[in-house]
N, C-alpha and C positions, 0 to 999 in steps of 0.2 A: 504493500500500500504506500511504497517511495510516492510512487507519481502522484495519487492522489492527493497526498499532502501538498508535495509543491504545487500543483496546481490548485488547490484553496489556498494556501501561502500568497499564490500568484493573485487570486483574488483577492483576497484581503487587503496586498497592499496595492492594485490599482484602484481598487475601491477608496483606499487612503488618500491617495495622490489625486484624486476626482475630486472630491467631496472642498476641496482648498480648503483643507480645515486649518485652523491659528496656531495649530501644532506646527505645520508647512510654513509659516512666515519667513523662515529662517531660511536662506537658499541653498547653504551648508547642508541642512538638515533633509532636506528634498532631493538632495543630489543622492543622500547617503542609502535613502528608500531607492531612488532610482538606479543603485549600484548594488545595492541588495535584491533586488529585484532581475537583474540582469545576472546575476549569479546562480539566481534557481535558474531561472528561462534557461541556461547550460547542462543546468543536472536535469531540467526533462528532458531536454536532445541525447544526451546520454543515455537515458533511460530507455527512450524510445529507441536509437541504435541495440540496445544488446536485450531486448525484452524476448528473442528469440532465443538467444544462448540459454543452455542447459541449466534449468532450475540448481542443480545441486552443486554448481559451480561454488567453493566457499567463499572465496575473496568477492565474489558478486554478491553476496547475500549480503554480509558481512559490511559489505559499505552501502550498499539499500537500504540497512535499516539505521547508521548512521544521518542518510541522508532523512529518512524519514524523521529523526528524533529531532534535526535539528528545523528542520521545515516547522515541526509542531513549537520548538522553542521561538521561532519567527513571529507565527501568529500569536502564541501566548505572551511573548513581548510588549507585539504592538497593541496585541486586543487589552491585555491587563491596565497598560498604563494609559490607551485611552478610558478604559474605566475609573480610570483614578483620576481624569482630566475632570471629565463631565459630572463625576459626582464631588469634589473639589468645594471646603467650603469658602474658601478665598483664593486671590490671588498668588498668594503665597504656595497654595498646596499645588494650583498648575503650574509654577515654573517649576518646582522638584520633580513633576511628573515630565516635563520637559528634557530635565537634565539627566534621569534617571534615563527616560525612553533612547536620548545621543548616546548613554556609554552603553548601554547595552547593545544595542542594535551594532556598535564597533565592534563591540567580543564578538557578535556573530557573524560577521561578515570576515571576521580574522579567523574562526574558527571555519568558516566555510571557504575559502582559502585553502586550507591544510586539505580537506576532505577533497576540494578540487584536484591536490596533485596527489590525493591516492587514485580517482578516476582514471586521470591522466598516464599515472603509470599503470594502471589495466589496461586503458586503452594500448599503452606502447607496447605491451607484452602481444596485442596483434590477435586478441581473442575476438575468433569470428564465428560466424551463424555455422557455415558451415564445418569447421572444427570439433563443434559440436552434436553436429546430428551426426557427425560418423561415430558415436560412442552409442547412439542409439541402435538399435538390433533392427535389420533391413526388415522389412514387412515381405515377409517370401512365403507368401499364401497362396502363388499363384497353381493351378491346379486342372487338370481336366475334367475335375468334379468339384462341384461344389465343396466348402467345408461341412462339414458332421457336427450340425448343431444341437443336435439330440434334443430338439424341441417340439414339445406334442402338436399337433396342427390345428390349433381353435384360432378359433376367429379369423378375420379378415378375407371372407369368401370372396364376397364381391369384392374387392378387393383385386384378390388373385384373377379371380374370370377378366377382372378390365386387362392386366397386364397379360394376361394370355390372348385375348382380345388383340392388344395391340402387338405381340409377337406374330403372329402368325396370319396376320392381316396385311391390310394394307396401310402405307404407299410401300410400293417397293425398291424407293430409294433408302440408304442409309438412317434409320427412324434410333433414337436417343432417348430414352425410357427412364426420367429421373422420378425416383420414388423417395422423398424427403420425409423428414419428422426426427423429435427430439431425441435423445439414447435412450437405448434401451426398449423403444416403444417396438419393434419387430422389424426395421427396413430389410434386414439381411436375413432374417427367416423368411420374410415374402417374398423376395428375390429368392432364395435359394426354393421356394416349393414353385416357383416360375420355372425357374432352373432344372429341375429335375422332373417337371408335370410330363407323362408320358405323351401327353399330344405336344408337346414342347422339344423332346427329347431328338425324335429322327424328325425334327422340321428342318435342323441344319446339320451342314457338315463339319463345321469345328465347334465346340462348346468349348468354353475356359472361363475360369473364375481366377480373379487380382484384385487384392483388397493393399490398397493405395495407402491410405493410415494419416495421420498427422504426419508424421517426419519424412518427407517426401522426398526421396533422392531417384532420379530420374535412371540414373543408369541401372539399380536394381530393379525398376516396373519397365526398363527394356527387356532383363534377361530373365525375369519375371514370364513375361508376357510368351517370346521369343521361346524359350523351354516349353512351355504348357502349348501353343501352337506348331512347334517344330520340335521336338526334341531331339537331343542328339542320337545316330542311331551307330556311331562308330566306337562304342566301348562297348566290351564283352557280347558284342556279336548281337544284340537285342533288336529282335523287330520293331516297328511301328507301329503294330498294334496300341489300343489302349492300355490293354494290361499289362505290358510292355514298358510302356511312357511311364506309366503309372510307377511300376515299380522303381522304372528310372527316377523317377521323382522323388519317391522317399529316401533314394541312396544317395539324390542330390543334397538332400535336408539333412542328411547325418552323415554326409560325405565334410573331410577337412577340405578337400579341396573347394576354392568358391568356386562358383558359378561364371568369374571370369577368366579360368583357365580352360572351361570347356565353348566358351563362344568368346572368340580373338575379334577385337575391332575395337573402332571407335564407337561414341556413340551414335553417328551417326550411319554410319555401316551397321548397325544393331539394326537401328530402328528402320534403316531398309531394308535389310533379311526380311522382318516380321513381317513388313508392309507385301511384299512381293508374297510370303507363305500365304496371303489369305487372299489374293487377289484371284477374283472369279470362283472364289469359295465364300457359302451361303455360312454363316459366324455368327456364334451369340457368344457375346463377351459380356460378363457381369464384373462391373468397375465397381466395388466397395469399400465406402466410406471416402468419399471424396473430399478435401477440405481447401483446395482454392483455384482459382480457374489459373494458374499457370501450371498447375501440375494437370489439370484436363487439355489446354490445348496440347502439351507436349503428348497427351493422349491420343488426341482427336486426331493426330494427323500420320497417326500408326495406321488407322482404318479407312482400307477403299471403299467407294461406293462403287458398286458393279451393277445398281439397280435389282441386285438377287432376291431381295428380305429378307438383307442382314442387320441383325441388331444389336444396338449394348444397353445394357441396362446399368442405370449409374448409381446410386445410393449416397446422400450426402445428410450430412446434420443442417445443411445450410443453404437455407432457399436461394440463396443469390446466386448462391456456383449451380443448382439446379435447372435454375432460370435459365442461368449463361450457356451452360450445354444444350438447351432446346429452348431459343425464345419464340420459338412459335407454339410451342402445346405447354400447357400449365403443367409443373410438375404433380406428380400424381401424392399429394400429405396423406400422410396418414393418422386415422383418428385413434384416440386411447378405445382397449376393449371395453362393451358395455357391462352392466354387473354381471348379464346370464356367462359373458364369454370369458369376465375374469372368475368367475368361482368355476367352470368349466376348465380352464387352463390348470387351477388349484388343484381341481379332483385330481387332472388328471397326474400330475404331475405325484401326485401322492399314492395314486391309488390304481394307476393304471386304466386298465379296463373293468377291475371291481368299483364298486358302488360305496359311495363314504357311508362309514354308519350314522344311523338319521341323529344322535346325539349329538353329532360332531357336526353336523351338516348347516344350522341355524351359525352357528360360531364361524365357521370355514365360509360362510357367505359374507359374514362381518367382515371378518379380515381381510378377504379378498377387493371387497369394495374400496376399504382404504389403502388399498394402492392403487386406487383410482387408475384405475387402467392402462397402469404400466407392464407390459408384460415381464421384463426385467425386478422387478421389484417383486411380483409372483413371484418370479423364479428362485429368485434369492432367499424368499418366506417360506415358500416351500418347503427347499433344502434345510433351512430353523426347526420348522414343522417335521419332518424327515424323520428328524434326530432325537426328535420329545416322544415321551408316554401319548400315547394318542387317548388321551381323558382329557373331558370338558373343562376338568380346572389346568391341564397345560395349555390348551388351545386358549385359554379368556385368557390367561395370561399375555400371551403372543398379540391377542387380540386389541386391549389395551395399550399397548406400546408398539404399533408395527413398525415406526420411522425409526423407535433404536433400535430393532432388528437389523433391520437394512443396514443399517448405521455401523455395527458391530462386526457386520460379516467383512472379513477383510480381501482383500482384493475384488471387490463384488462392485454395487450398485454405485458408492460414491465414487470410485476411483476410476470409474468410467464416466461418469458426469464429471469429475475433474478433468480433463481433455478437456474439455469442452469450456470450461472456465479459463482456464491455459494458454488455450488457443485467442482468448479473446486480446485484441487492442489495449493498451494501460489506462486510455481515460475509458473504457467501458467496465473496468473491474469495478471499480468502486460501486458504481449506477448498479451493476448487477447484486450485490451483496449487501446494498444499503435497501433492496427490494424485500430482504429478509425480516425486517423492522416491523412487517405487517401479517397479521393474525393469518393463521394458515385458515384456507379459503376464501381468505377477504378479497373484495372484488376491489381491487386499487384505483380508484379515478384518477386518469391519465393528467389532467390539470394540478391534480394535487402531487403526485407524485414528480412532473419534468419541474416545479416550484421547489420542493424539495431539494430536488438536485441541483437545482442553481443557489438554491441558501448553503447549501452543501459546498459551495464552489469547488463540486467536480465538473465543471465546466467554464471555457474558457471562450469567450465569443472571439471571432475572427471575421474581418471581413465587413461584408452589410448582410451575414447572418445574424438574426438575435439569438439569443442565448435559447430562450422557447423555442424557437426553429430546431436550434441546434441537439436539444433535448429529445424531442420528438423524432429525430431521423437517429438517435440512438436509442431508444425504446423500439423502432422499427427496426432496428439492427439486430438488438436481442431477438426477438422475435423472430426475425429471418432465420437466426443461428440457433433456432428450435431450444433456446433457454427459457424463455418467458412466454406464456399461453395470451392469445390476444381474444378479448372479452368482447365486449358490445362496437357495432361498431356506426357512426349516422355518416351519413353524406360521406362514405368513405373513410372518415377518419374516425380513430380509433379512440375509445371516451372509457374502456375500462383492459384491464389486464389484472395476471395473475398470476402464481407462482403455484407449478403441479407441487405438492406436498412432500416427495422428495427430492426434488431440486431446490426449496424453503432449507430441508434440511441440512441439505448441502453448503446454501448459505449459511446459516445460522453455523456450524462448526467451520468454514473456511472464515468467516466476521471474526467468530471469538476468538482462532488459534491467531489471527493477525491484531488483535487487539483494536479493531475496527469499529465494532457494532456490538452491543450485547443485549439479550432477551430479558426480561425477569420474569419469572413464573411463579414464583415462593417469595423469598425474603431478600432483602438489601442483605445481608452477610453473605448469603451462598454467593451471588452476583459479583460481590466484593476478591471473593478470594482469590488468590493468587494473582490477582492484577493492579498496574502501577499506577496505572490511571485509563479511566473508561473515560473515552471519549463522545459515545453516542448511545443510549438506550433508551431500548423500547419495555415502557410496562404494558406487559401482554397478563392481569392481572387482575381479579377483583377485589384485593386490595391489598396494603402497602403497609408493611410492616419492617420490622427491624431489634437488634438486640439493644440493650440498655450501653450497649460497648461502642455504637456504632455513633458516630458526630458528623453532622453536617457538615463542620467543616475539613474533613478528610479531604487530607490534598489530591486522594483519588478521584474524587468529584470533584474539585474545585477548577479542574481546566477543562471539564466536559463541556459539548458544544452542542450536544440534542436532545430533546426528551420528546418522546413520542407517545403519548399517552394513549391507551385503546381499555376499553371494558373496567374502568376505575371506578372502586366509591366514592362515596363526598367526603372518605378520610382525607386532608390539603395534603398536597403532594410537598405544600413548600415546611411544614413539618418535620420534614425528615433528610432531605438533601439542600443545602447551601451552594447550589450554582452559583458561579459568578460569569462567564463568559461564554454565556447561553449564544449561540446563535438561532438555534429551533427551537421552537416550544410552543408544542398542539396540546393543548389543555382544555379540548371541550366538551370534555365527559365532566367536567364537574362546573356547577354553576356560582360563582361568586356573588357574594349582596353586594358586595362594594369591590371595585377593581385592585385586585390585588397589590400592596405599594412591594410585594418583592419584584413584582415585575418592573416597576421602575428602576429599579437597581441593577438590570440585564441592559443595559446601553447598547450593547453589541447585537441584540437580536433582529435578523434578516427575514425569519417567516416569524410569524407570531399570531396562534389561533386561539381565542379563550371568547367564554360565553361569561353575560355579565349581566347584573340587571342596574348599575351606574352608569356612567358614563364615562368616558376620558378624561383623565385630568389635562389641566393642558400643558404639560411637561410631555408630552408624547411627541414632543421635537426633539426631546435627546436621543431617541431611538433616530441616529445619523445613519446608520444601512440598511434601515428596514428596507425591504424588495413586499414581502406580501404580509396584509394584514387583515383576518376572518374573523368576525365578532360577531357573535349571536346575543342578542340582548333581546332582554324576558320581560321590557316595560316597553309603555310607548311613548312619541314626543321627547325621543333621546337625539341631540345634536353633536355630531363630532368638534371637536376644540379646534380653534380656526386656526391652531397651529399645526392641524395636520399639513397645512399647505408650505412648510418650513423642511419638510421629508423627501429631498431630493432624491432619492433613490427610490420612490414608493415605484411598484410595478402594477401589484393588483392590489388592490382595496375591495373586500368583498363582507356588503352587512347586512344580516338574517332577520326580522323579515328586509326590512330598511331602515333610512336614521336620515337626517334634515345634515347637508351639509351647507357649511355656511360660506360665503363669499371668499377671494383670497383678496388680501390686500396688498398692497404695495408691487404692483406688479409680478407676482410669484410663480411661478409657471412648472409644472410636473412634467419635465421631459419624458420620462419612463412611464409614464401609467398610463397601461394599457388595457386594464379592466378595472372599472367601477359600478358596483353593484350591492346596493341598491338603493336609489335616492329618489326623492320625490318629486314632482312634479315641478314643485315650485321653488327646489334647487336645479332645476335644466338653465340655467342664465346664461346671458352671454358672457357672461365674467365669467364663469367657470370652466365652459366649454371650450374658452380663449387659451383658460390655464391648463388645458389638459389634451394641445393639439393632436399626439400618437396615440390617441383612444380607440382600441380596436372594438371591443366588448363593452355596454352599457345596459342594465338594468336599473326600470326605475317601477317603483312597488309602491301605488298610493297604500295609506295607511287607516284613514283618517277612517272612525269609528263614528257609526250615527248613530244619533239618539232618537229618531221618531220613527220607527218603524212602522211602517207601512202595511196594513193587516187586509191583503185582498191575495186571491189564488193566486199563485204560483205562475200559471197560463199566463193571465190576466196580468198577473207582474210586467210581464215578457215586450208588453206592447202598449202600454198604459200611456194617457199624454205625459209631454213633459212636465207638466207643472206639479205632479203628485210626487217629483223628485224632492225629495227638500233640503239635497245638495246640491243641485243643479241651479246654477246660476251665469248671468254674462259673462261676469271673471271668472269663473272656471272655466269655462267654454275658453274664450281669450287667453288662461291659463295654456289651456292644450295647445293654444295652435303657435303661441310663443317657445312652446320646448320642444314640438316637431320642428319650426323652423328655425331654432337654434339649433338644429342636429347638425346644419349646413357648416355648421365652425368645423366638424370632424373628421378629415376628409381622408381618415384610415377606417374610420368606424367600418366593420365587415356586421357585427351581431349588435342586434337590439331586443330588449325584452321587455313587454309592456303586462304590468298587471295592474285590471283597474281596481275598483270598488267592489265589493263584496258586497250583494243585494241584502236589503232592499236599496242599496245606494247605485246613483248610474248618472253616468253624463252620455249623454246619447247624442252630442255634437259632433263625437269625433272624429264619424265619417265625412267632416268639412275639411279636416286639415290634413286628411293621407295621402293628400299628391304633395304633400311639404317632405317626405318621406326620403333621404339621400337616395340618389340612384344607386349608391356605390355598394349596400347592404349585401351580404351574401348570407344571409341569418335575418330571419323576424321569428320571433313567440312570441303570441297575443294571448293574454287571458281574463275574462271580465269586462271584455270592452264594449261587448253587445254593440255587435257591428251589423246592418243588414246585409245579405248576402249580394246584394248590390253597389254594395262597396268593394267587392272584389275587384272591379275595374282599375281601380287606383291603386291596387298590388300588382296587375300583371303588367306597371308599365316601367316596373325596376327591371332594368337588364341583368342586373348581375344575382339576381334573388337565386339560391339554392337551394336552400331549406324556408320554410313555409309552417310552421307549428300554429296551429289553431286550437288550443285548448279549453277550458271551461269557457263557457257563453262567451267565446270572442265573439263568434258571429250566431245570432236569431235568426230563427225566421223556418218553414215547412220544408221552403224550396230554392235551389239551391240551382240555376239555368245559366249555366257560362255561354253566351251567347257570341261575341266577338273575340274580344283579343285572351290570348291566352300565355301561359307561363314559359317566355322563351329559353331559361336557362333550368329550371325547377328540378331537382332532381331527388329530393324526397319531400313527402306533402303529408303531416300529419294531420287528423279533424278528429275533434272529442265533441260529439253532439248530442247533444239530449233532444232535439228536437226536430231535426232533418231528416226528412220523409222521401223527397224527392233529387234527385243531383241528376242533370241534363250534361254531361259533356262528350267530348270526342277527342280523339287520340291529338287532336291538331293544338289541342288548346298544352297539351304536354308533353310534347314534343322528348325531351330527356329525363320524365321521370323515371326513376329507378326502382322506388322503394315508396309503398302506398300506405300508412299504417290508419287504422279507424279504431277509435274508442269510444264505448259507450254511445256509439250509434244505433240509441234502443229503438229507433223507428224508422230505420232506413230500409226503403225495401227491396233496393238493390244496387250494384254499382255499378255505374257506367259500362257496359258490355266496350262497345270500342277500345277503349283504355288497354285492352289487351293486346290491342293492335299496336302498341305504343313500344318499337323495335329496343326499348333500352330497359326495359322495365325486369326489374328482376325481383321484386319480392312484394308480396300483398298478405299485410297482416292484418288480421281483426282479433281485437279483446275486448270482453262485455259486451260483443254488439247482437243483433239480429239474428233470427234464424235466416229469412230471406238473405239478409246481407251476404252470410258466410254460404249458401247455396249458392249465392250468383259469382263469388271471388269462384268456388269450388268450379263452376259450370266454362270461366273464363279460362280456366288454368286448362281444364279439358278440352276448350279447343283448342288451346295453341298447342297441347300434344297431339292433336287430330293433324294441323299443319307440320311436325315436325318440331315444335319448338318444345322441347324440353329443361328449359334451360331459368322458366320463372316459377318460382317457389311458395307458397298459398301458407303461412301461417297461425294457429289458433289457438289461441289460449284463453280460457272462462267466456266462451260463449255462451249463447241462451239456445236452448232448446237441442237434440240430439240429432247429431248427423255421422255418417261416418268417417272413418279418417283419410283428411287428406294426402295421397303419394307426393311424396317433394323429392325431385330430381336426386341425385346423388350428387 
């Protein structure tokens, strides 16, 4: 975790040298950050050069974790003693913090010097990438038969049928058969019953199997390859036959001699032998475990195309090298088994072709479920299970704790998810193991988490990437590299993830043995032990305790930088640990009467989530790096302190339900804030909107509670004149149409989210001021705004509209007839209607819809039938709506299977009335 460090080291002190804080007055002193700073930026180039060399190298270890202690001594320098600036009860105590912050930051910079020239004399010693992969053991698997996996055959039918499908099918040019997914899940047992299916077997005239591996050396997967296609046949007089080769093979494998005294050449002469051995011969080559496209093209151009129906089948951890082998056909993922197929793989593995005893059978379902459909994690339980008294109190045991199973058996499940962590890039290690932080099966919102990682400063912006950008295309990366499970996903982009349960656990012991990240589940002592300082924990905990021995101020906590609070009671967290250079801190499992004053004593914190039913003092300007701040507050009529506008670095501002923000004075402007959410109408000003030009994201949430409620039906509510409102008024009306056309100041705004009044309250003018609407939107939610559905005209003239959410009573009314212009760019369209009967449209009015979803369309009696016609549309979901409703999705889905189109997907979940289930494409 070297790099990680320096690169939050790195942020810290650009964040420093930004903020022009009065510490920086000094030019001397500015230089010294900026000569400090220029001295990491060398140790990550360093790092980044030799992040391939061999883990066990000691002299590299050895000065990485120097380099890591003193990076951490950086930021605790600079963060402490600006702590000591800002809370400072005179001028006296800021110049010692002054004086204190120059000599020290020298010791480090002298100390970092020294460490410099032990790099440097690594470097001169000339240790290189490849130096080290020749100590690793060549990957010599290649074979005229598949490897002997000795794994029972469940699951993945279809599956197999598609890849047998595309083996012996068409086209009959050279076709590239990438079948991806995370370890362990089956790639190489599906490939290999591909491999060995008897309609598979005499389709070609060569079969061969080479499994590539991480440590990639090219000349071993020529002689590799070269052997299992040609082998040699001038020793000991041995045929050509299979059984022949074969045998050659194994005397190759436990022969001293290598493998390049029996084929003389370069490698270029190699890999034209092989090339020429298959030319006009019909080949299936299974390429396993691929792991990056320079090692596949040195592959891809071993194989001719002779137009025969030859094929290789490739296998990678890693969508993108999958991709890159076949950009024209999606690679083929594969999904975790479901429970029938993971307690089937258990049986079998246990019990063969006999029948588990029904005793055991309710237990053996349990367990197998939580390996959540890893095949690999079965197998590993299994082999647990094997070795135990087969009684219901061994098996609950097993049951209980499956993840230290897996965890215990050595050289098993984790040290094959370790590759894969290995293999990753240096700034992507931290982002994956700081994923660990969060309760096993928790659905991560993707907002919340790329936030995280920039307060984290595991992230360094470059460029005119923002740092969110830059977050997000690494949460894409995991995910490609089959680490990280991708959740929900709208308009394409991806709004949750997750960590399968044993790669959680895999985090959680790679976190703690690097002294990264740690869990609590019991007690502050257990947590404690053996460690010098915890720098980041998560209470995963329903509450918080500790021994009478245990203090606050333990220098073990005293330089920690995160708390992450999940499933906590209202015992106060601040009881028990004395933080002082907090950067994180999610605390909104507990609700405070009064805003906490230890949090104002954290100066240094960058996200900061706590529920309150106060308000801010207005000292909320010494938080100098705040990036995000989420407040949930339990009263109403709460005003943020108008020194939030003194918070140059704010990014998101995010408050539950909303809160009245107040004007900024003296010209103050929020370059970074990019989301705020959620303020009221009658803070949209033009002063505000002035001050907050890069605002991507706005939510504004009226609040305001009536006292005369209105006591007539419900129906009758819906459509009632206006005067029965008795909030409705000119300057309300006038209110709205001044903060729609103050939206014009923002001219990044992408999302807006409007929630009106909560009946019986309603201003029903609104639909006067939605052509005020920026064109630029690619985001509208509307909720409460009771809109007629004749107002849709003034949505469909935003070109760049995407998404479209219509939830509670945005829009009234039976019926619902898009007559002309319709949604040129729309590509998903949500509606929650309670009352829409009739919807008139045609494929022309949506042109790129994708994704259709209906809620609580309790009276709709049907959906637009052409919409089917709508060549991009891929997915039509209904929950709580109609029986008609979900018969007409059902009836559209079946014709565009009748056309050939199988390709859009009908989803339901708590419908009305009983129908049968709908087939959704594979």
């Amino acid at each position: 975790m070297a790099y990680a460090a320096l690169t939050s080291a790195v942020c810290s002190l650009e964040l420093f040298l930004q903020c022009n804080h009065p510490l920086l007055n000094n030019l001397q002193r500015k230089d010294q950050i900026s000569s400090l700073l220029k001295r990491i930026i060398v140790f990550q180039e360093f790092l980044t050069d030799y992040e391939k060399i061999n883990h066990s190298h000691r002299g590299l270890k050895l000065l990485e974790g120097k380099i890591k202690e003193k990076a951490y001594q950086v930021e605790d320098t600079v963060d402490s003693k600006l702590r000591k600036y800002f809370l400072a009860k005179n001028a006296k105590y800021r110049r010692k913090a002054y004086s204190v912050l120059r000599r020290r930051l020298q010791v480090v910079i002298e100390e970092m010097e020294f460490i410099k020239k032990e790099a440097m004399t690594i470097k001169g010693d000339k240790i290189s990438t490849s130096k080290f992969h020749k100590q690793v053991l060549p990957a010599r698997h290649a074979s005229t038969s598949s490897p002997n996996l000795q794994q029972t055959p469940v699951g993945f039918q279809d599956d197999l049928e598609k890849i047998i499908d595309r083996l012996r099918g068409r086209p009959s040019e050279l076709d590239i058969i990438s079948i991806v997914g995370m370890a362990g899940i089956g790639k190489t047992t599906l490939a290999n019953r591909a491999f060995n299916h008897p309609s598979v077997v005499y389709q070609f005239d060569v079969r061969a199997w080479t499994t590539v591996s991480q440590e990639y050396r090219e000349r071993d997967l020529l002689l590799d390859l070269l052997y299992s296609v040609s082998p040699p046949t001038n020793r000991n007089n041995l045929a050509s036959d299979e059984k022949a080769a074969d045998r050659l093979f194994n005397e190759v494998m436990t022969d001293t001699h290598p493998l390049e005294e029996r084929y003389e050449g370069s490698n270029g002469e190699i890999a034209d032998r092989l090339r020429k051995s298959l030319i006009r011969r019909r080949f299936l080559i299974v390429v396993d475990d691929m792991w990056s496209f320079d090692a596949w093209d040195n592959v891809l151009r071993l194989f001719p195309d002779d137009n025969n129906g030859s094929r290789v089948i490739l296998t990678s951890r890693h969508i993108d090298v999958a991709t890159y082998a076949n950009p024209d056909r999606q690679p083929h993922r594969l999904n975790f088994l479901n429970k029938d197929e993971s307690w089937e793989l258990l049986r079998a593995k246990l019990f063969g072709k006999r029948e588990c005893p029904s005793e055991l059978e309710d237990i053996g379902r349990s367990i197998a479920e939580k390996c959540e459909g890893l095949p690999l994690a079965i197998v590993v339980v299994s082999g647990h299970l094997s070795k135990m008294n087969m009684t219901p109190d061994s098996w609950n045991t097993v049951a209980e704790s499956v993840g230290s199973v897996v965890n215990r058996e050595p050289g098993q499940c984790l040290d094959i998810l370790a590759l894969s962590y290995n293999y990753l890039p240096q700034h992507l290690k931290a982002c994956f193991l700081y994923m660990g932080a969060f309760p096993e099966d928790f659905e991560i919102p993707v907002w919340k988490l790329i936030r995280l990682w920039i307060a984290e400063g595991f992230l360094n912006a470059t460029g005119l990437t923002t740092l969110e950008e830059m977050a997000v295309d690494c949460l894409e990366d995991l995910i490609d590299r089959s680490l990280v499970l991708a959740g929900k996903r709208s308009n394409g982009k991806l709004k949750t993830c997750k960590l399968h349960d044993i790669m959680r656990d895999f985090c959680l012991e790679e976190a703690k043995r690097q002294n990264f990240l740690h869990v609590l589940k019991h007690s502050l002592d257990d947590l404690l032990e053996n460690i010098t300082a915890l720098r980041r924990v998560s209470f995963n905990c329903s509450t918080i305790f500790s021994s009478d021995s245990f203090q606050p101020t333990d220098p073990t906590v005293t330089v920690s930088r995160s708390i992450l609070g999940f499933n906590i009671s209202q015992s106060s967290i601040f009881s028990y640990i004395g933080f002082k250079l907090l950067r994180v801190l999610d605390i909104t499992f507990q609700h405070f009467p009064q805003f906490p004053s230890e949090i104002m004593q954290l100066v240094n914190l960058r996200y900061l989530a706590v529920a309150t039913i106060k308000e801010f003092p207005p000292a909320v300007s010494q938080f100098w790096s705040l990036q995000t701040l989420i407040v949930r507050v339990h009263s109403g009529d709460l005003t943020l302190p108008r020194e939030i506008w003194k918070m140059p670095n704010l990014r998101h501002l995010h408050i539950k339900p909303s809160i009245c923000l107040p004007s900024p004075t003296n010209s103050l402007v929020l370059n970074d804030l990019q989301t705020l959410a959620n303020i009221t109408f009658a803070d949209c000003t033009k002063d505000v909107f002035s001050s907050t030009p890069k605002l991507k994201r706005l939510g504004i949430c009226e609040t305001v509670e009536y006292t005369h409620p209105v006591q007539i039906p419900w129906n009758d509510f819906l459509y009632t004149a206006e005067n029965l409102w008795p909030y409705y008024t000119e300057s309300n009306s006038k209110l709205w149409s001044d903060c729609l056309r103050n939206l014009a100041l923002l001219p990044q705004l992408e999302a807006l989210k409007i929630v009106g009044l909560m009946p019986p309250v309603q201003i029903p003018k609104l639909a006067l001021h939605l052509d005020a609407l920026p064109e630029n939107l690619k985001k509208l939610t509307l909720s409460f705004t009771y809109l007629p559905w004749e107002s849709m005209t003034s949505l469909c003239r935003l070109p760049s509209l995407e998404v479209l959410k219509l939830k509670h009573y945005a829009f009234t009314g039976p019926k619902w007839e898009q007559v002309e212009e319709g949604f040129c760019s729309l590509k998903l369209l949500l509606i929650e209607s309670y009352d829409l009967k009739h919807w008139s449209a045609t494929n022309d009015h949506f042109p790129c819809l994708e994704h259709l979803v209906l809620k609580s369309c309790l009276n709709l009696e049907s959906i637009p039938h052409e919409l089917g016609d709508i060549p991009t549309l891929q997915i039509i979901e209904l929950e709580k709506s109609s029986h008609s409703a979900v018969l007409s999705a059902k009836e559209i889905q079946e014709e565009q299977q009748s056309y050939g189109n199988d390709t859009l997907e009908v989803r339901l979940e708590r419908n009305f009335g009983r129908i049968d289930a709908v087939a959704t494409p594979y």
